[in-house]
Steps between C-alpha positions, in 0.01 A plus 500: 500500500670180549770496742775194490648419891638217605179329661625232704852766685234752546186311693727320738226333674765376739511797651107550546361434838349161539169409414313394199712469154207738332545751755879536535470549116246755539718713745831450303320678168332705774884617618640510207172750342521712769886551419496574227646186344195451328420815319120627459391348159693224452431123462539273723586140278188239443370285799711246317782621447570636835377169671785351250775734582445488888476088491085550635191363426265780274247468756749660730549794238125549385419524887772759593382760173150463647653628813632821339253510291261565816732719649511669198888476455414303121251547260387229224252485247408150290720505196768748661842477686432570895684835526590686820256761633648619845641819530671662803364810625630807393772648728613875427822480330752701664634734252871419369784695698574810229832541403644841674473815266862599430594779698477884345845587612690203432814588591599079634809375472624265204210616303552583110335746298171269398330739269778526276529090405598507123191318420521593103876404514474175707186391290679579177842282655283193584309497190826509308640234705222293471501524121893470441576241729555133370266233636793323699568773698162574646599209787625535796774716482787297710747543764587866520246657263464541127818512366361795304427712755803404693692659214296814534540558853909408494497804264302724664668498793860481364383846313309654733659358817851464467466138556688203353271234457495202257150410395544176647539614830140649459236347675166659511229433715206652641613815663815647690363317817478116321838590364652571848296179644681300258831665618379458822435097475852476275655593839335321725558176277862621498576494888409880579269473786472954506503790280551848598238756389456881574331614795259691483431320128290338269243266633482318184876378559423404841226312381684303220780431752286345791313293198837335357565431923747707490609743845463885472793712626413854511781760369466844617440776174651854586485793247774330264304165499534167608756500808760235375734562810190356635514129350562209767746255473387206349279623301524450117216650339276830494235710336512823386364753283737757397347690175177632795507375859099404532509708807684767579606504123858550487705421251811254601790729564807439214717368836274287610402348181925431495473352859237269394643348224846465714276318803334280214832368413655467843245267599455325232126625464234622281323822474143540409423781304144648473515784202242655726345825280782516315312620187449860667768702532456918563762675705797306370526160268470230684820251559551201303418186659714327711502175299689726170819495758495154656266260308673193659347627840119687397249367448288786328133472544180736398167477314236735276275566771597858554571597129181316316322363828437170686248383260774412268678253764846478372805507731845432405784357641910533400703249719855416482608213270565278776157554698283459175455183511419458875255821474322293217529166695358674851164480190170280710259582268467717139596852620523649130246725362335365232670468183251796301605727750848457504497602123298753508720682741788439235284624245456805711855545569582373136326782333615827716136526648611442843785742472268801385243375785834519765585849412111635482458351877814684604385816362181411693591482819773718487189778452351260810789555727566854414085584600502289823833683602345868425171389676718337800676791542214751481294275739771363756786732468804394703454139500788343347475257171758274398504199237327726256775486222401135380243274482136578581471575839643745764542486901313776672635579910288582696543761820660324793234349724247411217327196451543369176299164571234736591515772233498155270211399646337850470536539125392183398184581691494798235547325221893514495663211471916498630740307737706613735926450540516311805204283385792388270753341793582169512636547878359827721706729538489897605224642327509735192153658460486461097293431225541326158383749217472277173327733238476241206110439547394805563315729265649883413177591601492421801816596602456784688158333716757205553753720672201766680368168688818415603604798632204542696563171651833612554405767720189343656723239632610580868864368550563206772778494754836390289575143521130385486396312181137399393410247164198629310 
């Protein structure tokens, strides 16, 4: 095994202690064996050629290899390269960390259904991509996405959405949250130095916020939504999610959805919208987006993640005309998914598949919702459930006086994994013993155990003097 180093950067005799030119040789290869940089087997170069490279006499070289060669550090036979020899001593390797086992009642927030990935429909998408697609457009794709794609997605969501969007005000990027990070850094680059966003709210739009440098002003959410009464003055953009609020999940009342739009132009601002879960629909349809009714003040954001799955890691983004360029400009680095992807999701789209897969998840987890109720309601009876009429998760109160950090905890300790409302709060506030109920991940089977654990949690859990708020 030869092994080719850079002789003369790695034995930096300068560096040995002082003594004799043979032995400050002998302890560099020493060092460096003993490291590693000198793997067990290899070569070390001809008497020669080393003396060359390090500007020394040979004497100097044969004298050092002797050294080791005593030591036992190199081994050389007449006729044969001087090899290494030296090995450390074996240490017990400490076993790699193991990934956590997914929990058996996965009932976490933001999680989609992961068993039922299209895989034969996805597979059969790229493959058709991959074998229809010209060479010249298997680049990059360019600012804003595949133009291809972009077409797709203007569509869908003009059809399905009530939007109006041009397919050049499409961007798409990886996921809702890089979409709203490039909204995000458009307004920062633009002279907005806030943004409002719901309290309690999505993490992931905090997140984006902070990372474009951008200040978070939390905006109370009642039963009819985000509170737009609420707004400051002087501020001139905000986040919502109308279609599902990602917590409590209401739906943004009709007059609020009008007061919105009225604040947006009154201040000269922009509104982010996140088409939060608004695939799933059950009590009642869900309202078109905001952006349909004032496209010159949305900017309409969302992603796959929750109808295929995050694996797929495409987001979209529909801006007004006049903030498409600076979304695309507020660009560091190559955001895009790659190029194969892109059409592949068109293909998908293209063909109808992704329609039919739509309307067989809705009939899934309508079934899902409709079990969870039943077993909530033979199990807890009493406790109130909102949000449950879109979207993929429900909000569970809890008696007065309970912990919810605590009952949190609890489960997860039984294999229950869940978050809690006020968990959700930008700002504290008075506390509303609650828990997030998103049903998407968890098997049929299992549906009924789920809700038994819970319950007996539930009651297990002694209630603490009101006011007093623990974090699990």
């Amino acid at each position: 095994m030869g092994v080719d180093l850079a002789w003369e950067t790695m034995l930096d005799l300068s560096a040995t202690p002082p003594g004799p030119l043979h032995l400050r040789l002998a302890a560099a290869l020493r060092t460096a064996i003993k490291i590693g940089r000198i793997p067990y087997g290899a070569a070390v170069p001809p008497s020669r050629t080393l003396a060359d490279d390090l500007r020394v006499s040979r004497w100097t070289v044969t004298r050092a290899y002797g050294q080791l060669i005593t030591e036992g550090y190199l081994s050389g036979r007449t006729g044969s390269a001087t090899r290494v020899s030296w090995t450390a001593p074996a240490v017990p390797e400490a076993p790699a960390p193991a990934s956590p086992a997914p929990a058996r009642y996965d009932l976490s927030l933001g999680q989609p259904d992961l068993r039922a990935f299209p895989r034969r429909l996805w597979v059969n998408a790229m493959r058709a991509a991959a074998e229809t697609t010209p060479f010249d457009q298997l680049n990059h794709s360019g600012s804003g996405g595949h133009p291809r794609l972009r077409a797709v997605i203007a569509e869908h969501l003009n059809r399905s959405r009530g939007g109006v969007v041009h397919p050049g005000a499409v961007g798409i990027y990886a996921g809702a949250g890089q979409s709203l990070l490039q909204v995000c850094r458009a307004l920062r680059a633009n002279g907005h130095t806030a943004i409002g966003v719901e309290d309690p709210g999505s993490e992931r739009h905090w997140q984006a916020a902070r990372a474009a440098g951008l200040d978070l002003v939390p905006v109370p959410v009642d039963q009819d939504g985000l509170v737009v009464a609420a707004l400051p003055a002087g501020l001139r953009a905000v986040c919502v999610s109308p279609a599902h609020h990602p917590a409590t999940g209401v739906v943004l009342a009709s007059s609020r959805r009008d007061e919105l739009i009225e604040w947006a132009r009154a201040v000269d601002g922009l509104i982010a919208e996140d088409d939060y879960d608004a695939e799933f629909s059950y009590g009642r349809t869900v309202p078109a987006a905001l952006q349909g009714r004032a496209p010159d003040r949305v900017a309409l954001l969302g992603s796959m993640s929750r109808s295929l799955g995050p694996a797929v890691g495409i987001g979209w983004l529909a801006a007004p005309q006049r903030w498409t360029d600076r979304v695309r400009a507020a660009q560091e680095i190559e955001l895009h998914p790659p190029a194969l992807n892109q059409l592949a999701l068109a293909q998908l789209m293209e063909s109808g598949d992704y329609d039919r897969h739509l309307r067989a998840a809705r009939r899934r987890f309508r079934a899902r919702r409709a079990a969870l109720l039943a077993a909530l309601g033979r199990a807890l009876p009493g406790l109130p459930v909102s949000g449950a009429e879109a979207g993929l998760h429900l909000l569970l109160d809890l008696p007065p006086g309970t912990d919810a950090a605590a009952v949190t905890a609890e489960v997860r300790r039984r294999d229950l994994q869940l978050c809690y409302l006020d968990d959700m709060r930008l700002t504290p506030g008075p506390p509303r013993p609650a828990l997030l109920l998103c049903y998407a991940n968890l098997k049929d089977s299992l549906i009924d155990e789920a809700v038994d654990v819970l319950a007996a949690t539930i009651h297990a859990t002694r209630p603490v003097t009101a006011g007093r708020r623990t974090r699990g």
